[in-house]
C-alpha positions as CSV (number, residue, x, y, z in Angstrom):
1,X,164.4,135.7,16.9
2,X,161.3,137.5,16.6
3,X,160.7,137.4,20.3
4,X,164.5,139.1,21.5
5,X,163.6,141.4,18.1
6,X,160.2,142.4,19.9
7,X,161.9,142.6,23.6
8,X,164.4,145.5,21.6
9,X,162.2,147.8,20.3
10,X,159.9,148.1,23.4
11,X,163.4,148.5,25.1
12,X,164.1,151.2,22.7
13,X,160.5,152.7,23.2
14,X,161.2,152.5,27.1
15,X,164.3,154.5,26.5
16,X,162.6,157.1,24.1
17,X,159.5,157.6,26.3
18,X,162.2,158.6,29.5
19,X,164.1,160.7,26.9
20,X,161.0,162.7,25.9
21,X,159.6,162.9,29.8
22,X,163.0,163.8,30.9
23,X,163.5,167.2,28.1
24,X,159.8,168.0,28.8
25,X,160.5,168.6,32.3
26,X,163.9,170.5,31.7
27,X,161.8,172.4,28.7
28,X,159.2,173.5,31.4
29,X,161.5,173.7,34.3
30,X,163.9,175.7,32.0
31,X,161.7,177.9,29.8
32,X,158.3,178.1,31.3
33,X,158.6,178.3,34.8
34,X,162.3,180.2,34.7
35,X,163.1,182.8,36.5
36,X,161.2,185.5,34.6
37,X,158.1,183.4,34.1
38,X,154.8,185.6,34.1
39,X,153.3,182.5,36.2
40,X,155.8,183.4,39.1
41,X,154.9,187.1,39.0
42,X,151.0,185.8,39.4
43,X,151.0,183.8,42.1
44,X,154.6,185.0,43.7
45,X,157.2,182.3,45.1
46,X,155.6,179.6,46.7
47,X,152.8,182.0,48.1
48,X,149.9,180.1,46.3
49,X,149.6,176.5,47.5
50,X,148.8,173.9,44.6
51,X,145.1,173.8,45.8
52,X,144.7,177.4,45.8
53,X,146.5,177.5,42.4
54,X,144.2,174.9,41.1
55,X,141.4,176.7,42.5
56,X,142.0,180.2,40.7
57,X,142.3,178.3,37.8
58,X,139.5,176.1,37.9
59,X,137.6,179.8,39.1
60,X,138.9,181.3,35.8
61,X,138.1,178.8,33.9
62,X,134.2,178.3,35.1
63,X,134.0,182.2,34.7
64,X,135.5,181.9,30.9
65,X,133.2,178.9,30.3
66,X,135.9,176.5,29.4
67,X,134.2,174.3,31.6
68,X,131.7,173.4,28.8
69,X,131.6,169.7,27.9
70,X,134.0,169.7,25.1
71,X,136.9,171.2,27.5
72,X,136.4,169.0,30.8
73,X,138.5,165.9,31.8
74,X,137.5,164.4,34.9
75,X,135.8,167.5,35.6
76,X,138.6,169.7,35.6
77,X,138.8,172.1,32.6
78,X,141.3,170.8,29.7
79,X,143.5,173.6,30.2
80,X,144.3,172.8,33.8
81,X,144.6,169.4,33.0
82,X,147.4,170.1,30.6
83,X,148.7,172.7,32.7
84,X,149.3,170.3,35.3
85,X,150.7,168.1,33.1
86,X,153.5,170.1,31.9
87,X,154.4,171.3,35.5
88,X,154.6,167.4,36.6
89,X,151.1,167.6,38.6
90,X,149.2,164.4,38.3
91,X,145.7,164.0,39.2
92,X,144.1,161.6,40.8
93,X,141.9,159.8,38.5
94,X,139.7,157.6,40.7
95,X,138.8,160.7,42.9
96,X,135.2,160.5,44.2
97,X,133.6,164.1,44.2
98,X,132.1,164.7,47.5
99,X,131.5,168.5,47.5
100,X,134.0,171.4,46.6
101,X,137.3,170.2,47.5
102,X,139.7,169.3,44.9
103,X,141.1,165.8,43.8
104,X,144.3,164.2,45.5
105,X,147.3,164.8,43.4
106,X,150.7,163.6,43.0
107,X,153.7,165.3,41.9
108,X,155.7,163.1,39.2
109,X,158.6,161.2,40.6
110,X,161.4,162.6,38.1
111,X,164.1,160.0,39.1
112,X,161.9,156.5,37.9
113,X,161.7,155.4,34.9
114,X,158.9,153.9,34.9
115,X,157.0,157.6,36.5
116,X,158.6,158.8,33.3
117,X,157.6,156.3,31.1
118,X,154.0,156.4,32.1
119,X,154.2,160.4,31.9
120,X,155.9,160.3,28.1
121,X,152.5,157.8,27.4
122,X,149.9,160.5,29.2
123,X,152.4,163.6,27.1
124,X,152.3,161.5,24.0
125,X,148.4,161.4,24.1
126,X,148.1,164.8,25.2
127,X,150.0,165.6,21.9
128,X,147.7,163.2,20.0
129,X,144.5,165.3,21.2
130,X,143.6,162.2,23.1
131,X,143.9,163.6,26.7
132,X,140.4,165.1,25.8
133,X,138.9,161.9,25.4
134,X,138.8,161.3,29.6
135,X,135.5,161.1,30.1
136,X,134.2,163.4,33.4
137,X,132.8,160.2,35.3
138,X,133.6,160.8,38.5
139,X,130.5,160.3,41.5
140,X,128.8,162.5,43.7
């Protein structure tokens, strides 16, 4: 009994992770990135690539000093990082650094479960103050 009691509640935690990925991206979609979003009136409709988005903002951040050690993950400033995160951008991880171009990235594949289950985990530890804990370990 204890094993189909187990089986349940990481069913139930499957369901609750998609749950939470699924509102956080109709929260952003909805609220943040709306029709009268500041960000649109920045970077215009679909004028700024994600590269030269990311760019600007890793720019900004280097000229703000947010790229100290306490606010880097994987050598992109923590406030990118989470950025990305809320917009559905995921970063390549396992990028090797070989000069000034930016990491592959992948945009979060809204209609899997398990994309969104693995999302709710990386949105749960952001929450948690964990997504600071990434290490910048990436080679030259």
């Amino acid at each position: 009994k204890t094993h189909a009691e187990l089986e349940e509640v990481e069913n139930d935690l499957m369901v609750a992770k998609v749950a939470l990925a699924k509102n956080w991206v109709k929260v952003v979609k909805e609220d943040v990135l709306g029709a009268d979003s500041p960000l649109l009136e920045v970077v215009g409709n679909d004028s700024m690539s994600v590269n030269d988005l990311s760019s600007f903002i890793l720019s900004l951040c280097a000229l703000s000093a947010e790229l100290s050690s306490g606010n880097v993950v994987m050598d992109r400033c923590l406030a990118l990082e989470r950025a990305s995160l809320d917009v559905g951008i995921l970063w390549d991880d396992d990028y090797v650094d070989e000069g000034d171009t930016l990491p592959s990235f992948e945009y979060l594949d809204s209609e899997s479960d398990s994309a969104l289950v693995d999302y709710a985990g990386m949105l749960i530890k952001r929450l948690d103050g964990k997504d600071a804990s990434r290490s910048s370990s990436r080679k030259k």
